[in-house]
ZATORMAR-670991 format. One record per residue (C-alpha): residue number from 1; residue in three letters; x, y, z. Coordinates in steps of 0.02 Angstrom, whole numbers. Layout:
% ZATORMAR-670991
(NUM; ALA; (X; Y; Z));
...
This chain:
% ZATORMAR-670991
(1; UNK; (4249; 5808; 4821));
(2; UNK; (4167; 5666; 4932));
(3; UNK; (4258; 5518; 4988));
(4; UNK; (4146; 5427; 4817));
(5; UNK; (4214; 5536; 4707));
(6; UNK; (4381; 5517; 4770));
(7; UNK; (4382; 5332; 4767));
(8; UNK; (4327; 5351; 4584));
(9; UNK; (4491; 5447; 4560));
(10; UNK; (4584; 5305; 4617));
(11; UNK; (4611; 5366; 4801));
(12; UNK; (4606; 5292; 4954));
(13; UNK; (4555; 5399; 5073));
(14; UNK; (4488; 5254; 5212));
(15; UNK; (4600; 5249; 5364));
(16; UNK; (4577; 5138; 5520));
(17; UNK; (4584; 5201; 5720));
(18; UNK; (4625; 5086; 5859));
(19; UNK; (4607; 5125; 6027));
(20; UNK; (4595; 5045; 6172));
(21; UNK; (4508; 5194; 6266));
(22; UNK; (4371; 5282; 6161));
(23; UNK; (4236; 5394; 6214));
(24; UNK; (4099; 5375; 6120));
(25; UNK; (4007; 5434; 6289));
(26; UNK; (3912; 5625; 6297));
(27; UNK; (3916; 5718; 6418));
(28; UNK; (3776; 5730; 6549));
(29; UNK; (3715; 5885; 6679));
(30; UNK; (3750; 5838; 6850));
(31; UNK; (3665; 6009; 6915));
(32; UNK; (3545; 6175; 6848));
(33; UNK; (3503; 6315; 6954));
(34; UNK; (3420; 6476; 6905));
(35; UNK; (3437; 6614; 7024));
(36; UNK; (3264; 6691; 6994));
(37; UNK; (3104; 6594; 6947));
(38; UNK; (2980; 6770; 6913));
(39; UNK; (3049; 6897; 6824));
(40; UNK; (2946; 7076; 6795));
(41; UNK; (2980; 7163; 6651));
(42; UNK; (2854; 7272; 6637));
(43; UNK; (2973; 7420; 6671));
(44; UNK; (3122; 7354; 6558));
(45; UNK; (3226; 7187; 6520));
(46; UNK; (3240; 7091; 6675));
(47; UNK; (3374; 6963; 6693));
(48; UNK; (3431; 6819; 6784));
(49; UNK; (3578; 6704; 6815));
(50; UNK; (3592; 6521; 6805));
(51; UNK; (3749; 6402; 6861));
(52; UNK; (3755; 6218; 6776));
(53; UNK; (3888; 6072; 6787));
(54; UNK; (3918; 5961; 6658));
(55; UNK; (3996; 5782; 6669));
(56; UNK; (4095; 5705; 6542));
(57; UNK; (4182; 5531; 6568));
(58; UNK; (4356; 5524; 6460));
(59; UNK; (4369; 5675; 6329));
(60; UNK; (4296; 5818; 6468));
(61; UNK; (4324; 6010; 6385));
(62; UNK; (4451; 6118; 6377));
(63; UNK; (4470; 6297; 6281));
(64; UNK; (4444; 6286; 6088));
(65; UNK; (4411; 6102; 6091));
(66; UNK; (4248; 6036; 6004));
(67; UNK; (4131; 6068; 6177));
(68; UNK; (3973; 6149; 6134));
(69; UNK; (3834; 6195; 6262));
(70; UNK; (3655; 6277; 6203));
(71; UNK; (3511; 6319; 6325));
(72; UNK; (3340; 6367; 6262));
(73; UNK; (3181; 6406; 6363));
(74; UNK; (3002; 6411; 6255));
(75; UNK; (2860; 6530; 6289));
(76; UNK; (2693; 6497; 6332));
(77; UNK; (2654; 6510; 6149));
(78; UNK; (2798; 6429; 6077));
(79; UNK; (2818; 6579; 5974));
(80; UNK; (2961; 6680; 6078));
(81; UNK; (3103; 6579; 6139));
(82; UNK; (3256; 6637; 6254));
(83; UNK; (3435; 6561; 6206));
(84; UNK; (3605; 6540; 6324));
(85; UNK; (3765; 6465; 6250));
(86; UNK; (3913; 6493; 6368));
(87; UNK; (4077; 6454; 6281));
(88; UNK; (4240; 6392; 6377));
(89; UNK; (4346; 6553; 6346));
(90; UNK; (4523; 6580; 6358));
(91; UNK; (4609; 6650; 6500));
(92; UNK; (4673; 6812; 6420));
(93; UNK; (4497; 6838; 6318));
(94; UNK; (4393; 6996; 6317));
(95; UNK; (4233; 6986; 6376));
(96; UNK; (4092; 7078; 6299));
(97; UNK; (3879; 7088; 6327));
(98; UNK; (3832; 6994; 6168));
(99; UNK; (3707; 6864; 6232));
(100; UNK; (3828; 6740; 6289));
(101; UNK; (3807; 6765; 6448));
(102; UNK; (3902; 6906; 6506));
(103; UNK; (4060; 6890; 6642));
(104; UNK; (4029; 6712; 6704));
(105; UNK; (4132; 6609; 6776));
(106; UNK; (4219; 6456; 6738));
(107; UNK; (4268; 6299; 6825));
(108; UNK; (4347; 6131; 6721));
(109; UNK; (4386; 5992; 6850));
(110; UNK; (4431; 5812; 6834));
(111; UNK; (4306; 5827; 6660));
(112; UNK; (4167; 5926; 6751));
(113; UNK; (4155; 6103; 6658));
(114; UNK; (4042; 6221; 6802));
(115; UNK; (3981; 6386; 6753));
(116; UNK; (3924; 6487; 6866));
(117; UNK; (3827; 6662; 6839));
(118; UNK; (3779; 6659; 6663));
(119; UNK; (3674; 6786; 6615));
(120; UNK; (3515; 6786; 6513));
(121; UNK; (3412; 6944; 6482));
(122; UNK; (3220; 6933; 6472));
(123; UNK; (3175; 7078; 6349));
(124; UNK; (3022; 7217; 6407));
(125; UNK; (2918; 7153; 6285));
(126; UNK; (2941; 6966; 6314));
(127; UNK; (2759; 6868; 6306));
(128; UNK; (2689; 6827; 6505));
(129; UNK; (2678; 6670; 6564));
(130; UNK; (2786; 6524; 6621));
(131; UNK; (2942; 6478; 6509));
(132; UNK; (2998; 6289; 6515));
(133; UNK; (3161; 6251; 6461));
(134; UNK; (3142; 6141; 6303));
(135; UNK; (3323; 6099; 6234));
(136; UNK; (3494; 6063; 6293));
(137; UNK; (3629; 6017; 6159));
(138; UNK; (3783; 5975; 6260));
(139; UNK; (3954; 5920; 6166));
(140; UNK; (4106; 5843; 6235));
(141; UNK; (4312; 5910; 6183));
(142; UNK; (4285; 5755; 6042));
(143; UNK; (4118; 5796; 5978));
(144; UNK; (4019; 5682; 6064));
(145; UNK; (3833; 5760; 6085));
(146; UNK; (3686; 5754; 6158));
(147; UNK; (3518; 5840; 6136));
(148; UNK; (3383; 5851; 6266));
(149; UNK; (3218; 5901; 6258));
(150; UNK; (3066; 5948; 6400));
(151; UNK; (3020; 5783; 6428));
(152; UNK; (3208; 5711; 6443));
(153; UNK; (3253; 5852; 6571));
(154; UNK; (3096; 5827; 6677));
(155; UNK; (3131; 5626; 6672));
(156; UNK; (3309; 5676; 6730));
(157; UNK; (3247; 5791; 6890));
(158; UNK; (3285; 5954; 6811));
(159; UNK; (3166; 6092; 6822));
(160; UNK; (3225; 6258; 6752));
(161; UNK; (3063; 6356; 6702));
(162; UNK; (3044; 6539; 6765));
(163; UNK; (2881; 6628; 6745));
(164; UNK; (2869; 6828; 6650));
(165; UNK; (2754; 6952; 6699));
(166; UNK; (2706; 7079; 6602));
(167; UNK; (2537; 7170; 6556));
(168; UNK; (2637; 7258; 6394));
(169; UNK; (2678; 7101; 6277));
(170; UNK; (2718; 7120; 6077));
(171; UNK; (2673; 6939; 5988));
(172; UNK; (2662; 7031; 5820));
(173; UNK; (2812; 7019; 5709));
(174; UNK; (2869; 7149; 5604));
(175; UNK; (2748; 7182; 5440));
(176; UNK; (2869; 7206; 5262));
(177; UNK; (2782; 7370; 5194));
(178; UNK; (2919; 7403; 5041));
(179; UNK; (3031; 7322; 4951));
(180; UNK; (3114; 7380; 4785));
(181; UNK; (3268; 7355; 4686));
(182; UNK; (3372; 7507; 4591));
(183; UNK; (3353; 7417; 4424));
(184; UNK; (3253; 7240; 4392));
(185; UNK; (3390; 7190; 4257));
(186; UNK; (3586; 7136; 4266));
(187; UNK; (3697; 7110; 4120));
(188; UNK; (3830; 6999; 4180));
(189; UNK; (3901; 6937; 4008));
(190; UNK; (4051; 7050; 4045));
(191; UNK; (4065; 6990; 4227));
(192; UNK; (4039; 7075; 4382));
């Protein structure tokens, strides 16, 4: 049910904050460095690291809050794009490879959050050319957000593009050649 359909039930579900110190403020970079701007991967995946600070004026982060941070970097094309979304983890928390950036590390101080050494793996068969960064989405311990795009980061002095090289590319996706079912009818009068 939506709060409509619960006011039609007779229930008030309205309720009214005060405060005297809301953020309704998102957060902002203060600094983006990428440790490599060419990567070869003409042999195999290349990677490189990057280290970011974010600003936030009243909420800041802290582990399993509502702070979100998503980095993505277009290819020439537009077709291929490269993601990064480091997480504020927990102290005791295992660490795996999954694409979130490996073993970086993390700083939160007087509501700056700093990464430093996230990881982001440029696969062998990644299509040449220059890769801009085209989209921040940044989000503060209450859920305030912010998305930027190429033009927004370039007006705010950031420049995080790196180039690939790589005389081996794959821009074809994958071709569907079968697809069948076991039986084209279901009788589920009975259930299940």
């Amino acid at each position: 049910y939506g709060p409509y359909n619960l006011n039609k039930l007779g229930l008030d579900v309205d309720f009214e904050v005060i405060s005297t110190n809301a953020d309704l403020t998102p957060p902002s970079i203060q600094s983006l460095e990428l440790s490599k701007k060419v990567l070869d991967v003409s042999e195999g995946d290349q990677s490189f690291t990057y280290d970011v600070s974010i600003f936030d004026n009243l909420a800041g982060f802290e582990y399993g809050d509502n702070s979100g941070f998503s980095f993505s970097w277009e290819s020439p094309s537009g077709d291929q794009n490269i993601y990064s979304s480091p997480r504020i983890r927990g102290e005791d928390e295992f660490v795996i490879d999954n694409g979130l950036g490996g073993n970086y590390e993390i700083h939160i101080n007087n509501n700056v959050v700093s990464f430093e050494s996230v990881e982001v793996i440029i696969p062998q068969y990644s299509e040449p050319g220059t890769y801009t960064l085209e989209y921040v989405s940044l989000s503060d311990g209450i859920g305030n957000d912010i998305n930027l795009d190429y033009e927004d980061l370039q007006n705010l002095g950031f420049s995080a593009d790196f180039e690939v090289i790589n005389p081996y590319i794959d821009t074809t996706p994958p071709e569907l050649k079968r697809f069948e079912f076991s039986e084209d009818k279901f009788d589920v009068s009975d259930g299940e």
